[in-house]
C-alpha positions in Angstrom: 90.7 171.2 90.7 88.4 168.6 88.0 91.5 169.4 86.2 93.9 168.4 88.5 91.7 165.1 89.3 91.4 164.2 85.7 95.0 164.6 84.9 96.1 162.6 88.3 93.3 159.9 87.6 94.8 159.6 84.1 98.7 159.5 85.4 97.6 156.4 88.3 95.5 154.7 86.1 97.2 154.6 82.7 100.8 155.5 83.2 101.7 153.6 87.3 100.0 150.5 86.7 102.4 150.2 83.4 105.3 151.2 85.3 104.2 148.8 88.0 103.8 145.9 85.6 107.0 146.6 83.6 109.5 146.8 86.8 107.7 144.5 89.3 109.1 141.5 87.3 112.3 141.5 89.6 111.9 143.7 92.2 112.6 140.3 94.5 114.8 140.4 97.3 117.9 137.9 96.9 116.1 135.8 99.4 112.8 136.0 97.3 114.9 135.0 93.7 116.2 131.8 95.5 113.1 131.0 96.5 111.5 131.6 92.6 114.3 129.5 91.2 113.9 126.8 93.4 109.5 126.9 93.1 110.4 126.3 88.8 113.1 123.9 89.1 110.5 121.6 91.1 108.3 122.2 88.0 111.1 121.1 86.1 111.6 125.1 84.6 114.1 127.8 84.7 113.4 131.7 85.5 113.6 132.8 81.6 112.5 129.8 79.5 108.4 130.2 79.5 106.5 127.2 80.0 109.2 124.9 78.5 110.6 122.2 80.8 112.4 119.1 81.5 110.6 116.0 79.9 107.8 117.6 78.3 108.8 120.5 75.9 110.8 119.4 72.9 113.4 120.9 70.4 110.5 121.6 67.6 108.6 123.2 70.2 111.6 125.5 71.4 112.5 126.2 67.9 108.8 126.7 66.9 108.3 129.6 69.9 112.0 130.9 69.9 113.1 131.0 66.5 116.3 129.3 65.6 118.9 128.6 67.7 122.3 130.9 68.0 124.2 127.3 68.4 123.2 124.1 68.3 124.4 120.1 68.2 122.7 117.1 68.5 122.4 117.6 72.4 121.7 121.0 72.9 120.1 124.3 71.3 121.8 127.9 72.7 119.9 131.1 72.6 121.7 134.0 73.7 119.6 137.0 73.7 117.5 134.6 75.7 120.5 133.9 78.1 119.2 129.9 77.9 120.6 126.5 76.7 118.7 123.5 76.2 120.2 120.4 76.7 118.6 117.9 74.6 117.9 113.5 74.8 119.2 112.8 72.1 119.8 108.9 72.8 117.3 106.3 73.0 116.7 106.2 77.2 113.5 107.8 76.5 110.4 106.7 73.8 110.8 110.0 72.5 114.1 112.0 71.5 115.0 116.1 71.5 113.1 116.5 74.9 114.7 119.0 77.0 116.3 116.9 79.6 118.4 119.8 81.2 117.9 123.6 81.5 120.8 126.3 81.8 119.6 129.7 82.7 121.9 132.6 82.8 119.2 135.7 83.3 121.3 138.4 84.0 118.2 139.8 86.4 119.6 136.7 89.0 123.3 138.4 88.4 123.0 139.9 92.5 122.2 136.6 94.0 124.9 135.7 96.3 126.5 132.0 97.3 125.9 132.7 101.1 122.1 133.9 100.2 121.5 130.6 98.0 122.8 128.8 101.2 121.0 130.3 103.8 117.5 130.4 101.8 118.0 126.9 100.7 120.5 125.2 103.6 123.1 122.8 103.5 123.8 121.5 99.6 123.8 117.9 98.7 126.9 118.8 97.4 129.5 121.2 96.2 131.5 120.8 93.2 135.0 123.2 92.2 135.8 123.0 88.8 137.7 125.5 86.1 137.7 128.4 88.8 133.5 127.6 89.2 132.1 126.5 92.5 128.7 124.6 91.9 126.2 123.7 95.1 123.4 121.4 94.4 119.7 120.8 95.6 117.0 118.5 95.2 114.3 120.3 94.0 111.1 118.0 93.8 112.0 114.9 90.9 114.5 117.4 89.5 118.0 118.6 90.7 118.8 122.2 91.0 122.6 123.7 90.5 123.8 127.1 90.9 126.9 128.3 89.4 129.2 130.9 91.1 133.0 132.0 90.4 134.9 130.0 93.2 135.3 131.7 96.6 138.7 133.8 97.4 139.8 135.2 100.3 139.3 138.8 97.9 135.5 137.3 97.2 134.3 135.0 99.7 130.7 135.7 98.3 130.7 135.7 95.0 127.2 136.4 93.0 125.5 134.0 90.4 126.8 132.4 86.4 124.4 130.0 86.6 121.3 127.9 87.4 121.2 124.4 86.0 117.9 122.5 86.1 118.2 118.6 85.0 116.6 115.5 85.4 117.4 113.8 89.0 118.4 109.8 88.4 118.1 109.1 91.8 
């Protein structure tokens, strides 16, 4: 019986609370992810990028954390294993160039999130874009503007799941 209490006490505390931490990450519903994307982008962030975001975090400081970049250019630093793109000021509109102006997240844990479940957690877009087989709503989300990429909507896939999230500066 002590036996029994010491090996379960050993299994809940050691062994579920890791499980628990490890797997709890995503176990959102649909509903909940939308909501999680939408709570970042008004901090100007996206679902796998840390504490970067818009206007504040800089190439360096990407580069510095993250290592270096699977692509880059002049505007933007690409980090695949990371499923994340950077896009980067590299003008003079702002005092100080490379900051992160735009954020493209394509974490593969938001791959079940479906168009009509963006839509009905988030409401009517401000509007809808079809380009290159991609359909693209937008939000406001806070100062910043929130877009989510999806495969455009057949009569075969009327509800097509998530490419995308976009997270950029709003100029309105």
């Amino acid at each position: 019986m002590i036996t029994s209490l010491t090996l379960g006490g050993l299994l809940f505390n050691n062994v579920v609370p890791n499980m628990v931490e490890a797997t709890s990450v995503y176990m959102y519903t649909e509903k909940q992810q939308v909501q999680q994307i939408m709570k970042l982008a008004k901090q100007g962030k996206a679902t796998n990028t840390g504490n970067f975001r818009l206007l504040s975090t800089g190439k360096k400081d990407i580069i510095k954390q993250w290592g270096k970049p699977d692509k880059q250019s002049k505007y933007m630093i690409f980090y695949q294993k990371k499923e994340a793109r950077f896009n980067l000021n590299a003008d003079s509109s702002y005092d100080d160039k490379d900051l992160v102006i735009g954020i493209d997240s394509y974490d593969s844990r938001n791959k079940s999130i479906h168009l009509k479940t963006v839509e009905r957690t988030l409401g009517k877009p401000l509007y809808t874009v079809q380009e290159q087989g991609k359909y693209v709503i937008y939000y406001e989300a806070g100062k910043y503007l929130l877009s989510f990429t999806f495969s455009r909507p057949s009569k075969k896939n009327a509800n097509p799941t998530f490419l995308a999230v976009h997270v950029e500066t709003n100029s309105n």
